[in-house]
C-alpha positions as a printed NumPy array, in Angstrom:
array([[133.357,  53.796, 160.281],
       [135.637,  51.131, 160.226],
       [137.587,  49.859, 156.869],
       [137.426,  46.283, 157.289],
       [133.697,  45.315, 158.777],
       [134.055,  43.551, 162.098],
       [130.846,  43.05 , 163.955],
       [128.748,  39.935, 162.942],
       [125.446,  40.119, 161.14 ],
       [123.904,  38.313, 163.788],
       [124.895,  41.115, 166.281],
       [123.572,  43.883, 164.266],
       [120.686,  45.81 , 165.182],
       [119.728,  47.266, 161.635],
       [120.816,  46.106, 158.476],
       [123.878,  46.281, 157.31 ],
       [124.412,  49.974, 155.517],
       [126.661,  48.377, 153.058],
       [124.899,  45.501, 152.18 ],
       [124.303,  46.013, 148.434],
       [127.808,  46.666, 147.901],
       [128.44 ,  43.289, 149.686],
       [125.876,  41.81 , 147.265],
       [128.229,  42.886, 144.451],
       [131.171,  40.689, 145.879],
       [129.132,  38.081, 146.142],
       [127.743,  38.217, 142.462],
       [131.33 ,  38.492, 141.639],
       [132.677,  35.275, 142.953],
       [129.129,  33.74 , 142.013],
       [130.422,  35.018, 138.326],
       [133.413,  33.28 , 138.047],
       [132.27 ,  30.111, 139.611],
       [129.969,  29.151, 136.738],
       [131.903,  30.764, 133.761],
       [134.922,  27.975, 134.743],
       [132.077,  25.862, 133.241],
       [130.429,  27.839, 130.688],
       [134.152,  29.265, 129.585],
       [135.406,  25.706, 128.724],
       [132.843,  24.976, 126.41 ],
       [134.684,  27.712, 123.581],
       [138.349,  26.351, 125.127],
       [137.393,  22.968, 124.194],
       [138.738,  22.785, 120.342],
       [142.123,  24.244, 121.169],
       [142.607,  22.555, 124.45 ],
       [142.119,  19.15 , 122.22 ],
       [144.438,  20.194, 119.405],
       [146.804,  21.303, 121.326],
       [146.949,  18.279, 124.358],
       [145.593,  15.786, 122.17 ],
       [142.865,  14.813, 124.357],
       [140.458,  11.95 , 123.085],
       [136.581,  12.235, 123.836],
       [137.32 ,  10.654, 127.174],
       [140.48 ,  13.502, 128.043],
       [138.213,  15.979, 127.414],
       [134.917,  14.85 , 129.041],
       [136.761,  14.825, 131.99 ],
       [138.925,  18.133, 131.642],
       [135.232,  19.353, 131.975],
       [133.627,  17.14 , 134.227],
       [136.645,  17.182, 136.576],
       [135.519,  20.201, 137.841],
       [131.697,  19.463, 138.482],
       [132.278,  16.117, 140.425],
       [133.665,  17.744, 143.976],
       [131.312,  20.677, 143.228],
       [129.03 ,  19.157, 143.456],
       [129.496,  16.411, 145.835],
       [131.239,  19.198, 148.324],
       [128.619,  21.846, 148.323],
       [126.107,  20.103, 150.765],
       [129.218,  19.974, 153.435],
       [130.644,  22.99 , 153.13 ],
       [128.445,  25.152, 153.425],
       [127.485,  23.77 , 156.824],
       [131.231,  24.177, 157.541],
       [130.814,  28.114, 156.957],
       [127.426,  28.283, 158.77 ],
       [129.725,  26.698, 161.926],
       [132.8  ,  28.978, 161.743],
       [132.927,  31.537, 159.218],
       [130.624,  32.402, 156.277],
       [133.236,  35.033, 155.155],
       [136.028,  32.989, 156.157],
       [134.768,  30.311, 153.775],
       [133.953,  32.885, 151.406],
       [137.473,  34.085, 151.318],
       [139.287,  30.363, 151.319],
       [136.957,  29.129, 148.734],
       [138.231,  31.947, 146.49 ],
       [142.253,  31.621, 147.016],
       [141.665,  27.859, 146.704],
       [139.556,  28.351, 143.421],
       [142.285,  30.86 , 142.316],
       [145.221,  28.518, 143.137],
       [143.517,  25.524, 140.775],
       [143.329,  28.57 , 138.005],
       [146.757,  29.155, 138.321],
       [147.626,  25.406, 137.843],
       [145.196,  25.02 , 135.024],
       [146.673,  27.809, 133.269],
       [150.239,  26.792, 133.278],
       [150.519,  22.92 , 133.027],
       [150.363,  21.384, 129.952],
       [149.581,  17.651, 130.614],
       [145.645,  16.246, 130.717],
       [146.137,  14.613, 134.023],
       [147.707,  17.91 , 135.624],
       [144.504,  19.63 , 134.246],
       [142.352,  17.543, 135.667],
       [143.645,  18.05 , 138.512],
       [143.634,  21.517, 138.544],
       [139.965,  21.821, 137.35 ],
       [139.379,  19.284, 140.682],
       [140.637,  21.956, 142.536],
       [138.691,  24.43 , 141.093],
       [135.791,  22.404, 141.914],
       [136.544,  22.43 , 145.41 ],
       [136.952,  26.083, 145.63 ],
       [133.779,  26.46 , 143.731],
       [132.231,  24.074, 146.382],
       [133.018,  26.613, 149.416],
       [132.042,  29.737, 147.611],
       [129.231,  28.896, 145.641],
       [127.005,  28.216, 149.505],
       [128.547,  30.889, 151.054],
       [127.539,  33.388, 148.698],
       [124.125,  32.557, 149.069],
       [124.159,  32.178, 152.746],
       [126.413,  35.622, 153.44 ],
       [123.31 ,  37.158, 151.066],
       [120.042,  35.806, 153.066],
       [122.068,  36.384, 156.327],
       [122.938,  40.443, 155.47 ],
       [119.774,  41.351, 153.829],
       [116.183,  41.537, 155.991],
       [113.342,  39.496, 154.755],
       [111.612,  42.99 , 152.946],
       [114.618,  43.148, 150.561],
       [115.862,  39.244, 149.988],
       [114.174,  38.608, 147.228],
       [115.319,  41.511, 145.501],
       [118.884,  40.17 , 146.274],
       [118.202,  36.498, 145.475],
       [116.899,  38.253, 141.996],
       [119.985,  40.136, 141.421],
       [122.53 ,  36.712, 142.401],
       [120.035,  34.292, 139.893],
       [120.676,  36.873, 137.287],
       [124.272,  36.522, 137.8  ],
       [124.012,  32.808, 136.934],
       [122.322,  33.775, 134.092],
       [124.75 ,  36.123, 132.548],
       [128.083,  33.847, 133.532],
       [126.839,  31.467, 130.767],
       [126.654,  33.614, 128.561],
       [130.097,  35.48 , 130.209],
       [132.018,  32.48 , 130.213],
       [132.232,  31.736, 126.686],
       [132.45 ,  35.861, 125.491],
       [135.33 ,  36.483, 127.722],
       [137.455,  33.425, 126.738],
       [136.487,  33.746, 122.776],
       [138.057,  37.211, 123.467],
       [141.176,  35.537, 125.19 ],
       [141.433,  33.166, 122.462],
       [141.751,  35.566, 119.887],
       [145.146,  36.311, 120.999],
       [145.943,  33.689, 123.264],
       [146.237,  29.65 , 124.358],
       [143.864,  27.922, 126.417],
       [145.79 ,  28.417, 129.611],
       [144.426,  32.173, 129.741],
       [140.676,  30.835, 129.82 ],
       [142.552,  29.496, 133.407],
       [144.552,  32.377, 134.275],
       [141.537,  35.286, 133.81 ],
       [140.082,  33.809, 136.887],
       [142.709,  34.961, 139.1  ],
       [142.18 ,  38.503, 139.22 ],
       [138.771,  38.39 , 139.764],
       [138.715,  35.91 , 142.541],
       [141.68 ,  38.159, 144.458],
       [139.297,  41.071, 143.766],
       [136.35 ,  39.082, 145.16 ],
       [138.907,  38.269, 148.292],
       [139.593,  42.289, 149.076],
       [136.254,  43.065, 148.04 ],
       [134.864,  40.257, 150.695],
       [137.103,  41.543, 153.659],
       [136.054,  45.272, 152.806],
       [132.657,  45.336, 152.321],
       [131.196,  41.77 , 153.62 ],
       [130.238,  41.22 , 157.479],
       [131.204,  38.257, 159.417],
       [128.75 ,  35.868, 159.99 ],
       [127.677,  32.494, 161.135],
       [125.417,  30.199, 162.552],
       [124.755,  30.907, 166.714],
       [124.066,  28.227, 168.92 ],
       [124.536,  25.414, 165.909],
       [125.328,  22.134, 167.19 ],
       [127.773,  19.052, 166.138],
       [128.223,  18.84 , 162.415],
       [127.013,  15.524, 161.285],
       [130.159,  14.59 , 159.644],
       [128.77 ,  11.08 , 158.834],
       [125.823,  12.389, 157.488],
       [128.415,  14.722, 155.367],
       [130.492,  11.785, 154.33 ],
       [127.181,   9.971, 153.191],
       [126.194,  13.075, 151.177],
       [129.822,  13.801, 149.133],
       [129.722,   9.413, 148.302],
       [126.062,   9.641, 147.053],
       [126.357,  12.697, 144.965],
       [129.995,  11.685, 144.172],
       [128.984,   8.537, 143.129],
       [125.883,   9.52 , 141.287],
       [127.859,  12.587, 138.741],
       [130.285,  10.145, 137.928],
       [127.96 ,   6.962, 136.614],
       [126.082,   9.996, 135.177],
       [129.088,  11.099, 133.423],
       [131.179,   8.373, 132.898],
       [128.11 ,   5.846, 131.771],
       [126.038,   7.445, 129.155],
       [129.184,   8.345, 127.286],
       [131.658,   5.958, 127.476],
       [129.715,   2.531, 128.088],
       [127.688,   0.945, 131.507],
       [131.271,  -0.759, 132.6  ],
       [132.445,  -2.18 , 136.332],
       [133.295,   1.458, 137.235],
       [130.08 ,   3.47 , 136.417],
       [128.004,   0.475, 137.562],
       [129.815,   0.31 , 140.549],
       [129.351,   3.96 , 141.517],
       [125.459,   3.791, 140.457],
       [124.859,   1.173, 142.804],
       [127.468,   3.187, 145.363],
       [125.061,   6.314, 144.957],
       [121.981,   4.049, 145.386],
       [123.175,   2.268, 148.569],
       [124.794,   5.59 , 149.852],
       [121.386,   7.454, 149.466],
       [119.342,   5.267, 151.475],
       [121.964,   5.633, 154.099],
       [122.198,   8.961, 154.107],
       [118.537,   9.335, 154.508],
       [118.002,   6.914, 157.111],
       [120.869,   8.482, 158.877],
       [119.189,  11.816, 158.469],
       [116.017,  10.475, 159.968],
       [117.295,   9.523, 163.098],
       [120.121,  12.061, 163.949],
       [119.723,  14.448, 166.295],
       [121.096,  16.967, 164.346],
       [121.568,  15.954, 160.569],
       [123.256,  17.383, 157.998],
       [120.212,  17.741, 156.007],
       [116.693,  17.416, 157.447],
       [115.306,  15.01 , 154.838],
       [111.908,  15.975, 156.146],
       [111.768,  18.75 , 154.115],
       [111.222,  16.877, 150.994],
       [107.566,  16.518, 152.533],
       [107.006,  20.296, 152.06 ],
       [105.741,  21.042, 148.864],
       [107.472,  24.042, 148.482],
       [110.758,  23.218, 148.947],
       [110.648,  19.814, 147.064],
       [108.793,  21.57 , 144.279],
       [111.344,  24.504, 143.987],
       [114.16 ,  22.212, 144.062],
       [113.063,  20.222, 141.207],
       [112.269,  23.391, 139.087],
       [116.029,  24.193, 139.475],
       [117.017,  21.201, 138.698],
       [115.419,  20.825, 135.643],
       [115.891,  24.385, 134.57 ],
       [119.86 ,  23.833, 134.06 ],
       [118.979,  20.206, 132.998],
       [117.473,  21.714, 129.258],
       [120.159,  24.665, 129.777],
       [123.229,  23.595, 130.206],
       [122.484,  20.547, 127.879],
       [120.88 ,  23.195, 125.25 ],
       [124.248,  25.164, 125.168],
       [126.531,  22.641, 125.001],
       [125.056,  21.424, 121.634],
       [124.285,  24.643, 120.321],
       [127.312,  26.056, 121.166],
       [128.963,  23.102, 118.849],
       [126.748,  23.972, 116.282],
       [127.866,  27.387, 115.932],
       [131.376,  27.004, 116.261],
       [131.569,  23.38 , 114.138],
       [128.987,  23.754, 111.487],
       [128.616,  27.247, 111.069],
       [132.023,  27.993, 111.39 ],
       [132.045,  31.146, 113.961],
       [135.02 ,  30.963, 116.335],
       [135.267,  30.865, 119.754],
       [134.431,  34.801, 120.36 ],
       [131.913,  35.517, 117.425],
       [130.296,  31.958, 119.362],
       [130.702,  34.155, 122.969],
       [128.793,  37.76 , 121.696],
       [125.922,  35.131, 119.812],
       [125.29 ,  33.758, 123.243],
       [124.664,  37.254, 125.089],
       [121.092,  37.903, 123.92 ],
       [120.318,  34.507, 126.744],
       [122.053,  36.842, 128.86 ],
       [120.179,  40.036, 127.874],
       [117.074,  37.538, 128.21 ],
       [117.841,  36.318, 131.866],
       [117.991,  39.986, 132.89 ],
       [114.44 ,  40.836, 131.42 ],
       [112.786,  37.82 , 133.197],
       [114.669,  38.823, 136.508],
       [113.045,  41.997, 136.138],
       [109.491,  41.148, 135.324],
       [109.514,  38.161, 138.126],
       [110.076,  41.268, 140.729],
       [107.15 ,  42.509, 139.907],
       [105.085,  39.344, 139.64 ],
       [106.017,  36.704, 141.789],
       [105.301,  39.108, 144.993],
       [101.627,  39.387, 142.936],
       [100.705,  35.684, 141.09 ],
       [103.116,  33.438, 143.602],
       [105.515,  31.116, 143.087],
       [103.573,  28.287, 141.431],
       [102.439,  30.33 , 138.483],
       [105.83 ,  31.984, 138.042],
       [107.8  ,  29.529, 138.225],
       [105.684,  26.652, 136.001],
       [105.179,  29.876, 133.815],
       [108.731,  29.75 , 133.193],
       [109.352,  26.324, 133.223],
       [106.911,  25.97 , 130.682],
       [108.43 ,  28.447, 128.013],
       [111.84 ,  26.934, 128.914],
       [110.481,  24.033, 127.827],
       [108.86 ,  25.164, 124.553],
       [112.911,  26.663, 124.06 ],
       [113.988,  22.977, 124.022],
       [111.552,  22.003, 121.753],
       [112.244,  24.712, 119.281],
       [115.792,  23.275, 118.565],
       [113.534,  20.073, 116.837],
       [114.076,  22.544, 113.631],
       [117.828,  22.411, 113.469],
       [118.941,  20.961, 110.219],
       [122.268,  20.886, 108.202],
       [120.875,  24.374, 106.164],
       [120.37 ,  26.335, 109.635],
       [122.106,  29.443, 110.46 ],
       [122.114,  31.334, 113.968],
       [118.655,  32.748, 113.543],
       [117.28 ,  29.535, 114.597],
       [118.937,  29.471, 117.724],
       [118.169,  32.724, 118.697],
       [114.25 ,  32.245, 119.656],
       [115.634,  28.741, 122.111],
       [118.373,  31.189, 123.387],
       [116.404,  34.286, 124.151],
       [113.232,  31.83 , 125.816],
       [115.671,  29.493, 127.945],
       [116.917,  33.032, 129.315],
       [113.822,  34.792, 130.078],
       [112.458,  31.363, 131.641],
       [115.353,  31.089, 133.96 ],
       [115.504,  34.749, 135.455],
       [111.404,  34.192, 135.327],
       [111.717,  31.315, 137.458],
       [115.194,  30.812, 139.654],
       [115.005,  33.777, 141.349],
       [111.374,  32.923, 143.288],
       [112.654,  29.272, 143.2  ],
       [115.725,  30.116, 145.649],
       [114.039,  32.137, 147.241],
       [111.575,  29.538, 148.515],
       [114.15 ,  27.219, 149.125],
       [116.271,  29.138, 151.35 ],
       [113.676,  30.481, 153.369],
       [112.612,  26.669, 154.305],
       [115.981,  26.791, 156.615],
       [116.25 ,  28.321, 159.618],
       [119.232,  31.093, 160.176],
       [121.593,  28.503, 161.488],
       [121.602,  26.136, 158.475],
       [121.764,  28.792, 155.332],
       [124.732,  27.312, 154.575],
       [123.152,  24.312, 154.433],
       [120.442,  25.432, 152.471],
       [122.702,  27.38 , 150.206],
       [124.424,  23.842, 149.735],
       [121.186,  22.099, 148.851],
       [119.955,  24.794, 146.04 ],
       [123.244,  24.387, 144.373],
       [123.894,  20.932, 144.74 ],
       [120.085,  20.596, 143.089],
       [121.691,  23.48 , 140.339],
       [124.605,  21.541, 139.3  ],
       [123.232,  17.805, 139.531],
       [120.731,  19.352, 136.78 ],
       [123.725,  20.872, 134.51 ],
       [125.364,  17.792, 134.635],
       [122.91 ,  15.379, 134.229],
       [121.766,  17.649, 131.536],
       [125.256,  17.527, 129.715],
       [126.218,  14.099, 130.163],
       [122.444,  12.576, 129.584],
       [121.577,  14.792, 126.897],
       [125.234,  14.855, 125.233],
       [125.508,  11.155, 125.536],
       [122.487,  11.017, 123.203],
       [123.775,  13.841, 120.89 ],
       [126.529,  11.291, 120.441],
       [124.961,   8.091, 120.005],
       [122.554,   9.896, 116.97 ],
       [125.202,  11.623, 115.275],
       [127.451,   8.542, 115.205],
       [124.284,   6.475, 113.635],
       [123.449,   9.166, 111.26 ],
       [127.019,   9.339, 110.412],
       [127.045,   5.623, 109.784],
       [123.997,   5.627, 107.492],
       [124.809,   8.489, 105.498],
       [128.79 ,   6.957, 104.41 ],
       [129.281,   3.749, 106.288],
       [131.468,   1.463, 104.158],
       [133.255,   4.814, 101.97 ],
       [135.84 ,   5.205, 104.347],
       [138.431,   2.729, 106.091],
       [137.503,   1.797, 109.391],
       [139.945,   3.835, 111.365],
       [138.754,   7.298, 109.895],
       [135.389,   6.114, 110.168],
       [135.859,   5.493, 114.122],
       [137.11 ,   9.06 , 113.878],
       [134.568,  11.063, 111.964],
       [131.939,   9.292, 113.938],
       [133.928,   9.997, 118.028],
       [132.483,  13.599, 117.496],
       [131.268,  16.402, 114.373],
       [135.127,  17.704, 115.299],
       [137.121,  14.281, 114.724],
       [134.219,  13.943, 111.615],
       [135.428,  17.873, 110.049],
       [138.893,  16.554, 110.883],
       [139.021,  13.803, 108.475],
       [137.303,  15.857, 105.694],
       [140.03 ,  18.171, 106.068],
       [142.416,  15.369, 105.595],
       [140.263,  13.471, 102.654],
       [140.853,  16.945, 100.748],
       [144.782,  17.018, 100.849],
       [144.632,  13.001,  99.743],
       [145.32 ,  12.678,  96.549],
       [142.895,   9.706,  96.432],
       [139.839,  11.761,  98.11 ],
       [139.872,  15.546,  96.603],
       [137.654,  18.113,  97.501],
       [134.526,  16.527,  95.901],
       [134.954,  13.044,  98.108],
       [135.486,  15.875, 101.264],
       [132.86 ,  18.282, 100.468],
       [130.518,  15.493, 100.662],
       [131.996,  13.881, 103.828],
       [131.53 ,  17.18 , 105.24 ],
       [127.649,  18.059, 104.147],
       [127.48 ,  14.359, 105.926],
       [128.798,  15.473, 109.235],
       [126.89 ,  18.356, 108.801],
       [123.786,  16.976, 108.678],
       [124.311,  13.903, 110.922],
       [124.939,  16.119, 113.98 ],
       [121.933,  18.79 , 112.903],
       [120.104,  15.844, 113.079],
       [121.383,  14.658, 116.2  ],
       [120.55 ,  18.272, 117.266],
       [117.077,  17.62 , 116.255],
       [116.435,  14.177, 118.149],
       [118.015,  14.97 , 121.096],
       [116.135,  17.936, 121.552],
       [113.263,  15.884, 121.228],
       [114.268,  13.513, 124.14 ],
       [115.401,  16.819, 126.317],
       [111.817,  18.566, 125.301],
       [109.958,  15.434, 126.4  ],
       [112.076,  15.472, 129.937],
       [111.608,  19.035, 130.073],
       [107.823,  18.894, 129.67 ],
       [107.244,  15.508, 132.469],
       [109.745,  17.916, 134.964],
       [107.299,  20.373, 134.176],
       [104.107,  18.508, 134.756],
       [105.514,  17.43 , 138.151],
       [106.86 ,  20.965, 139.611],
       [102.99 ,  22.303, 138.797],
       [101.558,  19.024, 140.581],
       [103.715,  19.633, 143.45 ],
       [104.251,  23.376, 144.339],
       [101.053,  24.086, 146.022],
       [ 99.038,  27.207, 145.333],
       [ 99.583,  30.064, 146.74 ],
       [ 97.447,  30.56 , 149.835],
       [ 98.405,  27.277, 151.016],
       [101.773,  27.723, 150.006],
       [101.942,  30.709, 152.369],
       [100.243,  29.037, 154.648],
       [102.808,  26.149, 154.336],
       [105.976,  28.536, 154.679],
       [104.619,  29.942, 157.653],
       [104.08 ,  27.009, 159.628],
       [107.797,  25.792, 158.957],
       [108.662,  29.416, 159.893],
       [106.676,  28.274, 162.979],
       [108.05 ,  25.17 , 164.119],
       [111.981,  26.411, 163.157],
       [111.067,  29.171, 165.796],
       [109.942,  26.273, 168.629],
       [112.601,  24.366, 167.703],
       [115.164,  27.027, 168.606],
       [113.408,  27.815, 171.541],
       [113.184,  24.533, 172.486]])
């Protein structure tokens, strides 16, 4: 038995032995992938004291990461089905690794940035090629089982994330929420070249660069009016890119339509399954990722936990994701995808819509029913959702299909963040303004209302003024309080809302699930001519 596995996948004539041991590198360097997201989120109050980043700095710290992530992932994970699903496997980690290693010992915003850019283009190799490497080593019998095990994974890194750098920051700066990346991706690197086969696509054509180039400006463009818009105003540059994204997409897809070989067969959006399983992961880390990143304020602003007592308060969505991964073995094989997954969608939903009862009095209790349903709806639902997905490509475009579920993942978690954060903002600042417009001068008012930190910040400073005391603060603070429990409130309203019409649609379009079999099998069909052919 050889030490480092050399023959391909596609030259095998029974399953890899070691394949579930392969399935644990790839869960691994799925792992750290999302926790450089999920692990910011706790980093964020130091990393602003300590660089003295404004609301803009920081929005970007995080968002400089998800912009070539997801803009890349469509690409690149072509790239890997052409030479080297392992290979890109294995470069996607030491370039992921490399941006950690920046991030963790610069101290300047625009060096951060930067690094977290190049974290995001690491993340953009790996995050396909996991999924690829896993449909291409396991047989059909045991894939979903896998594609259960790597959606739980997603599930516990957001929960992961913040634990493991609130544990970090106990004892440590910011730059070690960076640097705790590194062993684990080297790990994933000897792990990959140990126990993962080579693999990649046989007998794939041309890569459609221009399609590819079309792609990385539409999504490119798209994140960053999505981002950039909402929160800091509809200016030249996020204009600009909207109408970039707009433009680029109808290129792209008339492109598409007539290539030979395209990137992406856009064609695919006319079968219900995939377009319906798409959306469903789209909006699933739409109300997530937008859910936690208010919630997660909450506890660590207003109730006052730091950043690891916020961490172990996030695991039971963890503890949750693995339950609903469990029961969706056993019942998606039995019901089919369409109940499953609007099963899920739908008590994801009713998670949202639970956080309508924050106020300023709330304590963690009444997060824990949204956090424990948003888990068990997403290892309910993303597992059969992949699954369907991937197994609309053929075997020579799993990157490729890899790219597209996790280009569809991300887009959701940002658009989720930025959409539902911009309007976090906008209805704390106007609750802010109601409740003690006028009783402060206008430059601490501009601060208290930029975010419930800057607003806890000038409270703080009110107290030690000899002019404010701790009456004048104490109130200021039950303000802030209850301006951004209230903004809790109303935007979980809006995200509820979004989260119910998502809903709606996924059930209207996944079809049922004899004629979704029926459906799957006559793609399965015509991929098989078309090789032939």
């Amino acid at each position: 038995m050889p030490l480092f596995p050399n023959t391909p996948v596609e030259k095998m004539t029974e399953p890899y032995h070691r394949r579930w041991w392969a399935l644990l590198v790839l869960c691994l360097s799925l792992l750290i992938v999302v926790m450089a997201n999920t692990s910011l989120i706790v980093a964020a109050p130091d990393m602003t004291r300590d660089l003295g980043l404004s609301s803009s700095d920081l929005q970007w710290v995080i968002d400089g990461y998800t912009v070539p992530y997801a803009a890349l992932m469509l690409v690149l994970g072509a790239i890997g089905d052409k030479y080297s699903r392992r290979g890109a496997l294995v470069l996607g980690l030491l370039i992921f690794a490399g941006g950690a290693v920046m991030g963790g010992l610069v101290d300047e915003t625009n060096l951060v940035i930067t690094a977290r850019a190049v974290m995001g283009v690491g993340a953009a190799v790996v995050m396909p090629a996991t999924l690829s490497l896993l449909v291409a080593i396991f047989p059909r019998a045991e894939r979903a089982k896998a594609i259960t095990a790597w959606s739980a994974t997603s599930g516990l890194a957001i929960a992961a994330g913040p634990l493991s750098a609130g544990w970090l920051l106990e004892n440590h700066a910011w730059g070690s929420t960076f640097l705790m990346n590194v062993p684990i991706a080297v790990l994933g690197v000897v792990g990959a070249l140990l126990l993962v086969p080579p693999s990649k696509a046989e007998g794939m054509g041309r890569i459609d660069y221009v399609g590819g180039l079309l792609s990385i400006v539409s999504v490119g463009s798209l994140v960053y009016a999505t981002i950039e818009g909402p929160h800091f105003g509809w200016g030249v540059g996020p204009v600009t890119a909207a109408v970039v994204a707009g433009v680029g997409l109808l290129a792209f897809v008339a492109w598409e339509l007539k290539h030979p070989n395209p990137m992406l067969n856009v064609r695919k959006f006319t079968e219900r399954p995939f377009t319906g399983s798409m959306m469903a992961v789209l909006f699933f880390f739409f109300g997530t990722f937008g859910s936690i990143y208010y919630s997660t304020q909450f506890l660590q602003f207003v109730l006052g936990y730091d950043a690891l007592e916020t961490g172990i308060r996030l695991l039971p969505l963890a503890g949750a994701v693995f339950i609903g991964a469990a029961v969706t073995g056993k019942l998606a094989p039995k019901l089919g995808v369409k109940l499953v997954v609007g099963t899920g969608m739908v008590i994801g939903t009713v998670g949202v819509f639970l956080l309508t009862r924050i106020e300023s009095g709330s304590t963690y209790t009444d997060f824990l029913a949204p956090l424990l349903l948003l888990g068990f709806a997403i290892g309910l639902s993303l597992s059969p959702a992949t699954d369907t997905i991937m197994g609309s490509f053929p075997e020579d475009e799993l990157g490729v299909g890899g790219g597209a579920n996790d280009t569809a993942l991300e887009l959701g978690a940002s658009l989720g963040i930025a959409i539902l954060g911009s309007l976090l903002a906008t209805s704390y600042k106007d609750k802010l303004t109601d409740l003690v417009g006028g009783h402060l001068p206008a430059a601490a008012m501009d601060t208290a209302k930029d975010s419930v930190g800057g607003g806890i910040a000038v409270a703080e400073q009110v107290a030690k003024n000899p002019q404010g005391g701790a009456e004048q603060a104490q109130t200021l603070l039950g303000a802030v309080h209850e301006s951004f429990a209230h903004a809790i409130a109303h935007t979980s309203l809006i995200g509820g809302i979004i989260m119910a019409a998502g809903t709606l649609i996924v059930i209207a379009v996944l079809p049922g699930r004899e004629r979704g079999a029926k459906e799957v099998e006559q793609t399965v069909e015509e991929q098989v001519e078309t090789v032939n052919a």
